[in-house]
SESEGU-829941 format. One line per 3 residues: for each residue y, x, z of N, C-alpha, C, O, CB. Coordinates in nm, 3 decimals. Glycine has a CB too. Layout:
# SESEGU-829941
Y X Z Y X Z Y X Z Y X Z Y X Z  ...
This chain:
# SESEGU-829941
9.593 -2.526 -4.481 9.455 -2.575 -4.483 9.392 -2.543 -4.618 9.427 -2.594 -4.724 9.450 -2.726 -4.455  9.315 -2.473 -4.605 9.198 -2.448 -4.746 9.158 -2.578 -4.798 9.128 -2.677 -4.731 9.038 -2.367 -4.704  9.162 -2.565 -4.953 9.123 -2.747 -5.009 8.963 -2.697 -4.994 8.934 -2.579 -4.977 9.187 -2.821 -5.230
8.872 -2.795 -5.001 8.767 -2.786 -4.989 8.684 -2.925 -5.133 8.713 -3.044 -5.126 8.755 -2.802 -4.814  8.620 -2.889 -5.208 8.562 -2.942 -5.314 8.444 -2.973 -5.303 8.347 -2.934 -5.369 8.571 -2.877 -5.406  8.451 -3.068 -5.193 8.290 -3.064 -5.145 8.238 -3.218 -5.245 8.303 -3.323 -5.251 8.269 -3.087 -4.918
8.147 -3.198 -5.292 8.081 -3.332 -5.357 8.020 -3.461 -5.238 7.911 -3.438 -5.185 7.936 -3.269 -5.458  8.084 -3.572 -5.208 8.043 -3.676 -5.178 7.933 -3.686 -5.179 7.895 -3.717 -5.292 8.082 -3.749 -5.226  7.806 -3.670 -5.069 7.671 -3.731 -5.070 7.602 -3.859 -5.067 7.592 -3.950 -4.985 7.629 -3.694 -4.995
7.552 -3.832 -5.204 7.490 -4.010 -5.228 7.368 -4.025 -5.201 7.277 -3.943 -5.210 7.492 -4.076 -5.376  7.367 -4.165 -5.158 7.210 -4.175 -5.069 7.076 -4.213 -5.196 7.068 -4.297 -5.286 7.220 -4.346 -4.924  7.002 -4.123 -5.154 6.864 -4.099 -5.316 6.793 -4.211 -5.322 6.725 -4.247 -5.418 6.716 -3.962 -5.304
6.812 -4.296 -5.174 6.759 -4.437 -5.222 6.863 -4.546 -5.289 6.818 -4.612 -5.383 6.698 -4.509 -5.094  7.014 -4.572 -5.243 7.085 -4.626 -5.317 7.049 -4.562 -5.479 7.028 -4.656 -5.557 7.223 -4.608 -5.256  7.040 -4.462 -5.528 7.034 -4.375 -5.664 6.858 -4.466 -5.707 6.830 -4.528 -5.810 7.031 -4.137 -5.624
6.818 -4.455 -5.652 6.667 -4.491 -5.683 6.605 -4.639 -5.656 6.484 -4.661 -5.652 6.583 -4.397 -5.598  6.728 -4.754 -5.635 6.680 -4.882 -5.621 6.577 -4.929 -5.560 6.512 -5.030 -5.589 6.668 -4.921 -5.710  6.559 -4.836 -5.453 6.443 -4.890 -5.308 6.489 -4.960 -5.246 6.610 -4.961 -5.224 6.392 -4.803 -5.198
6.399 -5.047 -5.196 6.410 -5.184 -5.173 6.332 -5.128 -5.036 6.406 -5.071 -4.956 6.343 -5.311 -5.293  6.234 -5.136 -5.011 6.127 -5.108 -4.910 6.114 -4.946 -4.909 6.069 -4.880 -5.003 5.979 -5.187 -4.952  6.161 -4.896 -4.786 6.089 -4.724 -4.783 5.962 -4.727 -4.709 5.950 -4.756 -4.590 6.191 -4.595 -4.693
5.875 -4.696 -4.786 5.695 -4.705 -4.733 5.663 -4.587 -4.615 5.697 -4.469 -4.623 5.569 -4.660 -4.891  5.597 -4.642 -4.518 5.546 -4.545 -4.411 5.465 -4.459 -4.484 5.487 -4.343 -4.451 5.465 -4.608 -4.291  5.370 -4.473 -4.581 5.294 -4.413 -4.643 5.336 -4.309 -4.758 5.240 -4.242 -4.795 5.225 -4.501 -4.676
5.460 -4.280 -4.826 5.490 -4.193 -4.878 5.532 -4.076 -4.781 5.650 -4.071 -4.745 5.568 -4.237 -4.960  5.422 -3.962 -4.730 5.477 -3.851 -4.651 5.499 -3.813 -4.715 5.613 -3.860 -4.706 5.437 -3.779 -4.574  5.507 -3.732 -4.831 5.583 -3.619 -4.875 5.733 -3.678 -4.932 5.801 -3.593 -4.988 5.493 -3.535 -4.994
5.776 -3.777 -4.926 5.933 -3.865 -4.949 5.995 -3.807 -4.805 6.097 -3.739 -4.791 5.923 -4.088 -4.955  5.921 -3.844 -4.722 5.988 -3.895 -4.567 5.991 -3.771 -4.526 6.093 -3.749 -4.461 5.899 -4.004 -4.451  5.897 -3.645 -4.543 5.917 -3.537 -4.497 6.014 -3.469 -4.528 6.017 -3.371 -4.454 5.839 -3.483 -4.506
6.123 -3.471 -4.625 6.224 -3.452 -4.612 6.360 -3.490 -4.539 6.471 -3.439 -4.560 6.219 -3.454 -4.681  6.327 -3.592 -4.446 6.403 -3.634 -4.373 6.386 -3.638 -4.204 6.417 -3.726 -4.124 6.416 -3.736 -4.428  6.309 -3.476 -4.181 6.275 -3.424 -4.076 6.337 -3.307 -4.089 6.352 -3.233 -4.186 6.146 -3.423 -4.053
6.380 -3.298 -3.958 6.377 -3.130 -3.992 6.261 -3.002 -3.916 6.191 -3.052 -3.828 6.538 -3.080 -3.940  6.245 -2.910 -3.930 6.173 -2.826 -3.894 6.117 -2.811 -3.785 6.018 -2.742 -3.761 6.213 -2.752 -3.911  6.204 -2.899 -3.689 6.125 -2.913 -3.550 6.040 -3.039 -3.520 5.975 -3.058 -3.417 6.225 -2.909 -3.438
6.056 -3.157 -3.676 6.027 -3.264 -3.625 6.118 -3.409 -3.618 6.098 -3.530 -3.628 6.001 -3.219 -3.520  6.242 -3.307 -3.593 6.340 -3.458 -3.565 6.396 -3.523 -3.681 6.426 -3.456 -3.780 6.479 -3.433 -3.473  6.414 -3.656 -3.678 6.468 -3.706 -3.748 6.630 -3.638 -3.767 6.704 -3.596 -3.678 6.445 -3.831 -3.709
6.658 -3.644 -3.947 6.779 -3.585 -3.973 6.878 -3.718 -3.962 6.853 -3.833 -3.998 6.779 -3.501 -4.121  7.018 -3.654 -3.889 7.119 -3.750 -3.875 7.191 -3.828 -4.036 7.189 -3.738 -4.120 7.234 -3.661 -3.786  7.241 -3.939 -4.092 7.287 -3.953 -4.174 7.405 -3.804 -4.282 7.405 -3.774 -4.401 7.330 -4.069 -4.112
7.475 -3.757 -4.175 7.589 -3.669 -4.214 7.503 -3.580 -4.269 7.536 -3.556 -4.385 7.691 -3.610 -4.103  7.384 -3.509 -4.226 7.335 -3.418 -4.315 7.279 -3.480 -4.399 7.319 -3.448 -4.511 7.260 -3.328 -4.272  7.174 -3.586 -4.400 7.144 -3.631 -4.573 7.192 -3.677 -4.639 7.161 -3.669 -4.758 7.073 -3.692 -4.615
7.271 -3.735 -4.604 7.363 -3.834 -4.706 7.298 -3.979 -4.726 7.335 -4.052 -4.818 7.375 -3.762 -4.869  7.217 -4.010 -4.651 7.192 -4.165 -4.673 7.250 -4.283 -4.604 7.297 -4.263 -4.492 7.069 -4.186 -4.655  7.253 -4.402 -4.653 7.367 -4.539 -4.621 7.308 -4.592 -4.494 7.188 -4.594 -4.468 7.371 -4.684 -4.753
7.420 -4.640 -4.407 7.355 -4.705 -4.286 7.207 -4.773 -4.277 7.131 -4.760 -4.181 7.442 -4.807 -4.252  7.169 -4.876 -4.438 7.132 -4.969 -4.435 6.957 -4.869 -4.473 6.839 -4.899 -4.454 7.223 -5.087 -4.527  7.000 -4.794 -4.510 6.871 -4.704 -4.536 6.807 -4.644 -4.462 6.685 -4.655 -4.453 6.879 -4.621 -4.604
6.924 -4.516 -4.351 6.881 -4.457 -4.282 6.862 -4.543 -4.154 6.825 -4.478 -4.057 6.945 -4.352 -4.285  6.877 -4.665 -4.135 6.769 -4.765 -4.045 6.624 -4.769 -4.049 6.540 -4.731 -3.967 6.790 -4.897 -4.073  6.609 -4.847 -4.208 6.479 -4.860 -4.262 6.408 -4.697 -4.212 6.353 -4.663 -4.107 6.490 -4.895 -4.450
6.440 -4.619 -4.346 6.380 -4.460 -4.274 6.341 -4.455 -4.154 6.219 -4.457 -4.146 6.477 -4.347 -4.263  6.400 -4.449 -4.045 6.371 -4.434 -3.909 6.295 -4.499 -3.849 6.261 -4.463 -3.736 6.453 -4.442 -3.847  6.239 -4.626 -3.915 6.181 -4.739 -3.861 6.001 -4.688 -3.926 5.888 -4.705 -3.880 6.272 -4.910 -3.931
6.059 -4.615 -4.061 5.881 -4.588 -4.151 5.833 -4.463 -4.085 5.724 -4.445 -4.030 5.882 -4.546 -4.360  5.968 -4.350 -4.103 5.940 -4.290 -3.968 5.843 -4.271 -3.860 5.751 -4.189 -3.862 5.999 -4.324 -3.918  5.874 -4.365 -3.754 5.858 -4.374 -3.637 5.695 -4.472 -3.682 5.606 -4.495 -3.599 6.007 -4.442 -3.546
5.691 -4.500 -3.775 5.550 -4.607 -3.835 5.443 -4.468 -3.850 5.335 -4.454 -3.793 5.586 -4.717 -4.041  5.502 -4.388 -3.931 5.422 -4.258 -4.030 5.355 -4.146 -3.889 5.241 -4.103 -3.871 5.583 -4.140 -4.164  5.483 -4.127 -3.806 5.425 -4.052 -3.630 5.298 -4.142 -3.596 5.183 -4.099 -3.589 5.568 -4.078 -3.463
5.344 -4.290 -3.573 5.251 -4.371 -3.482 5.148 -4.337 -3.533 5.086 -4.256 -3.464 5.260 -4.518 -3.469  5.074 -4.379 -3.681 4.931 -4.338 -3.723 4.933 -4.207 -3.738 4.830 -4.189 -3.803 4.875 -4.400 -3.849  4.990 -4.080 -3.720 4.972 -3.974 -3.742 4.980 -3.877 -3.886 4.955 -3.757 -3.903 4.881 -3.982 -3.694
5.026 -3.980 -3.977 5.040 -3.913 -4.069 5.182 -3.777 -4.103 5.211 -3.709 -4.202 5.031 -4.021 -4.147  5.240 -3.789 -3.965 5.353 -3.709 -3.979 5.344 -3.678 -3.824 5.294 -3.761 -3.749 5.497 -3.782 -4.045  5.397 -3.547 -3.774 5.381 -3.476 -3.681 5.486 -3.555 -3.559 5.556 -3.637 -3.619 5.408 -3.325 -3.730
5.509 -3.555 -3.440 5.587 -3.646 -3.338 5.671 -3.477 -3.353 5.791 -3.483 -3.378 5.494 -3.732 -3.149  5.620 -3.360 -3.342 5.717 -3.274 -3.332 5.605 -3.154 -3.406 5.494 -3.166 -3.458 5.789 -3.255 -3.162  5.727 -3.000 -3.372 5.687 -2.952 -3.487 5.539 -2.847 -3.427 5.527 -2.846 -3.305 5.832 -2.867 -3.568
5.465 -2.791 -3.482 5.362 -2.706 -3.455 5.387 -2.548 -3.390 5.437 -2.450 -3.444 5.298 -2.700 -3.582  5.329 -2.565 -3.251 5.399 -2.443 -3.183 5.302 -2.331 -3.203 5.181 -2.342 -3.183 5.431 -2.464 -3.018  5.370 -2.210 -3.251 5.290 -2.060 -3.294 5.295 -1.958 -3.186 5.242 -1.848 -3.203 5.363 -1.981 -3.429
């Protein structure tokens, strides 16, 4: 088996002492979409159960008023 040296992903809100993740910061939250729209699973970002709840919840707040797309823009 190849060793693998992969660095442990730490969650940028545990790192950043957020308390509340705001529906209103889109350009925060838009990183936690991916290109089509969907919400990213924990394993790819690296954020803690207790976060990537909240997220999903400001999320799904940021779609409802429209400040973030329900999916992605078809060309």
């Amino acid at each position: 088996m190849p060793d693998f040296d992969r660095r442990r992903k730490v969650c940028g809100f545990c790192l950043d002492h957020v308390t509340v993740i705001d529906y209103k910061e889109v350009s925060r939250l838009r990183r936690y979409l991916s290109d089509r729209g969907k919400i990213l699973p924990r394993r790819m970002t690296g954020t803690c159960a207790l976060h990537q709840r909240r997220l999903c919840v400001a999320l799904k707040r940021a779609r409802h008023i429209a400040l973030l797309p329900f999916r992605a823009e078809l060309r």
